[in-house]
C-alpha positions as CSV (number, residue, x, y, z in Angstrom):
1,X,39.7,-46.8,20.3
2,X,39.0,-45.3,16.6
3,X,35.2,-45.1,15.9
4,X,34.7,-46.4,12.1
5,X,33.3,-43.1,10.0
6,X,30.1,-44.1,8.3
7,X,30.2,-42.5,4.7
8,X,27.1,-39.9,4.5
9,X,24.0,-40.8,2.8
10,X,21.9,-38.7,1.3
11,X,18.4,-38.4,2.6
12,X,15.6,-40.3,0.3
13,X,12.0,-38.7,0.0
14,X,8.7,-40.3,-1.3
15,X,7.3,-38.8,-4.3
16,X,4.9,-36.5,-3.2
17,X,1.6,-36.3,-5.1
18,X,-0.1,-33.2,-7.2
19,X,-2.6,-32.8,-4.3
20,X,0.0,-32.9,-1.6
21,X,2.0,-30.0,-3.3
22,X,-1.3,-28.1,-3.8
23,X,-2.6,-29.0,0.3
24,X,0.9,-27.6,1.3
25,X,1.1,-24.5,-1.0
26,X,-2.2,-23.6,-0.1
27,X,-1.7,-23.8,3.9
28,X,1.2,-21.6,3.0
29,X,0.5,-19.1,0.9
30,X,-3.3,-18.6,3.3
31,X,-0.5,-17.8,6.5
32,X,-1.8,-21.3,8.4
33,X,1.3,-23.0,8.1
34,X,5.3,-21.4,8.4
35,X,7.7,-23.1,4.9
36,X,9.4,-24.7,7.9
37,X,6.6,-26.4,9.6
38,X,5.4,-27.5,6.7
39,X,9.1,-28.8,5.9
40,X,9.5,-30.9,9.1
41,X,5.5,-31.7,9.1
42,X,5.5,-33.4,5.6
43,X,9.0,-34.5,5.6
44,X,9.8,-32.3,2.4
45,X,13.2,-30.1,2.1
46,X,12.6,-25.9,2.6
47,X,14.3,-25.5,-0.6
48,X,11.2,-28.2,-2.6
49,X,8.6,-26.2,-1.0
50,X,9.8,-23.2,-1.8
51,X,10.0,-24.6,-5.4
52,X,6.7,-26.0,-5.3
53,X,5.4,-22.3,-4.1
54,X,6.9,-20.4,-7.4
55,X,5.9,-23.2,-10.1
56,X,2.2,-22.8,-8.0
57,X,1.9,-19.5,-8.3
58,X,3.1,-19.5,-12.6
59,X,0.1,-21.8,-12.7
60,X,-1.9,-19.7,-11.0
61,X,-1.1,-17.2,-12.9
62,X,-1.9,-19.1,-16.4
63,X,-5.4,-20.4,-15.0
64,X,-6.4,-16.2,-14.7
65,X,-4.9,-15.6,-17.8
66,X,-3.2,-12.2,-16.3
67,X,0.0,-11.6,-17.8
68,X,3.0,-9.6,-17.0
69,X,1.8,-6.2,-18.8
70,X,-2.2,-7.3,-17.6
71,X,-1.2,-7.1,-14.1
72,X,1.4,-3.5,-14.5
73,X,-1.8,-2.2,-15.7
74,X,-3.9,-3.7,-13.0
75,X,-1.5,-2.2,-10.3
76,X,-0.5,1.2,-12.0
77,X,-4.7,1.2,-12.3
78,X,-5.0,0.9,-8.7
79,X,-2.0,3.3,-7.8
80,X,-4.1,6.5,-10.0
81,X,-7.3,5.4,-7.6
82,X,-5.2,5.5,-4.6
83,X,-3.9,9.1,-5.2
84,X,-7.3,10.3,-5.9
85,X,-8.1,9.5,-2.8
86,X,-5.6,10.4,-1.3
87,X,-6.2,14.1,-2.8
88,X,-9.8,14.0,-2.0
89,X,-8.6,13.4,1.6
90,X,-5.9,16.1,1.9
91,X,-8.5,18.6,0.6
92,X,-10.7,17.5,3.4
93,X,-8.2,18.0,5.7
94,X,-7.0,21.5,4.4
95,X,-10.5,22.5,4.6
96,X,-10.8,21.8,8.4
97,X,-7.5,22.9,9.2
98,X,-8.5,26.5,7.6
99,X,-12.2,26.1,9.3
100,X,-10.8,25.2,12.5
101,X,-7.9,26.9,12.9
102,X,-6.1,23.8,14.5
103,X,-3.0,22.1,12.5
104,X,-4.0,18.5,12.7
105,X,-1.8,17.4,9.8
106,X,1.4,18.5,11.2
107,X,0.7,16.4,14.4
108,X,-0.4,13.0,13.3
109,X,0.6,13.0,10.0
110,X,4.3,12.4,8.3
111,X,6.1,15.3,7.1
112,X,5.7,14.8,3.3
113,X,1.6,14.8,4.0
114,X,1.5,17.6,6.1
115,X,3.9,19.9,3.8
116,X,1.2,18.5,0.9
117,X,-1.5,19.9,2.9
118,X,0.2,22.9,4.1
119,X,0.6,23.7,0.3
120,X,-3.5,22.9,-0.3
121,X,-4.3,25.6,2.4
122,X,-2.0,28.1,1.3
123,X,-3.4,27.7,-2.3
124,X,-7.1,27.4,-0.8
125,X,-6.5,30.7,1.1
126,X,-4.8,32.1,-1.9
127,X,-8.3,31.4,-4.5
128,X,-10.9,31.9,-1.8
129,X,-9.6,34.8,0.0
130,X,-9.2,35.0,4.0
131,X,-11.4,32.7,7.1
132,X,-13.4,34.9,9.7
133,X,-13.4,33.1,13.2
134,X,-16.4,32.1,12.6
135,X,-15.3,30.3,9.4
136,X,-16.7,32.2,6.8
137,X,-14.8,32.9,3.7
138,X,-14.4,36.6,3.1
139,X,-13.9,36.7,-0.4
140,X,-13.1,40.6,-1.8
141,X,-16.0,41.2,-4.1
142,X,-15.0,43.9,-7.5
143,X,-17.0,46.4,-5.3
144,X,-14.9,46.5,-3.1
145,X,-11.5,46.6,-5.1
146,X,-13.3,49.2,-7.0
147,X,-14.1,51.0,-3.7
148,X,-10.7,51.2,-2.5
149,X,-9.5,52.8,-5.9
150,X,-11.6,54.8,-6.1
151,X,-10.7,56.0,-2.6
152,X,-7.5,56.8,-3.5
């Protein structure tokens, strides 16, 4: 007994409507909804919604008037902040490192870091002269290079 092979149809979708797109997008892009819940909740294909998510986001993009080059500069803005305070921190740490005594870079932080702050303490030490225990920076004054010359 042959079964007759029904020739395959392709699958037909209503027209779905400006809010629709923007409901779904939204739900999306704010993490409530997965592309493929949203696929099998609204009866729309992965590949539509994924389509309705980069024409959204163009828009978007032309309502804020931020450009390419507007948002480079935006980010490479944002980057310069980050390193400063990224600096200000390591100095921080150097400076309690050398206070303390105690190497808390090289335990919690990744390698690259703690070399970066290994290099700030060694420079610190360097312009400021050497720590006492008690934390002090002994700095050699001209008196006393003068002193020891003349001593000699």
């Amino acid at each position: 007994m042959k079964t007759q092979k029904q020739p395959w149809r392709k699958k037909t979708y209503e027209k779905a409507t400006l809010e629709l797109k923007l409901f779904v997008v939204d739900q999306i892009q704010n993490g409530q909804i997965s592309t493929n819940f949203a696929s099998k909740k609204y009866d729309v294909p992965r590949t539509t919604i994924s389509y309705w998510i980069r024409k959204y986001s163009t828009l978007v993009q032309q309502n804020t008037g931020m450009g390419k080059n507007d948002e480079i500069k935006k980010l490479k803005e944002r980057i310069e902040e980050l390193e400063f305070v990224k600096d200000f921190q390591q100095d921080i740490i150097a400076d309690m490192e050398i206070i303390t005594g105690v190497d808390l870079s090289k335990k919690s932080l990744p390698k690259t870091l703690a070399k970066e702050i290994e290099l700030k303490k060694k420079n610190r030490l360097k312009e400021n002269g050497f720590i006492s225990v008690l934390g002090l920076v002994n700095k050699p004054s001209t008196k006393d290079v003068k002193h020891k010359k003349s001593n000699k």
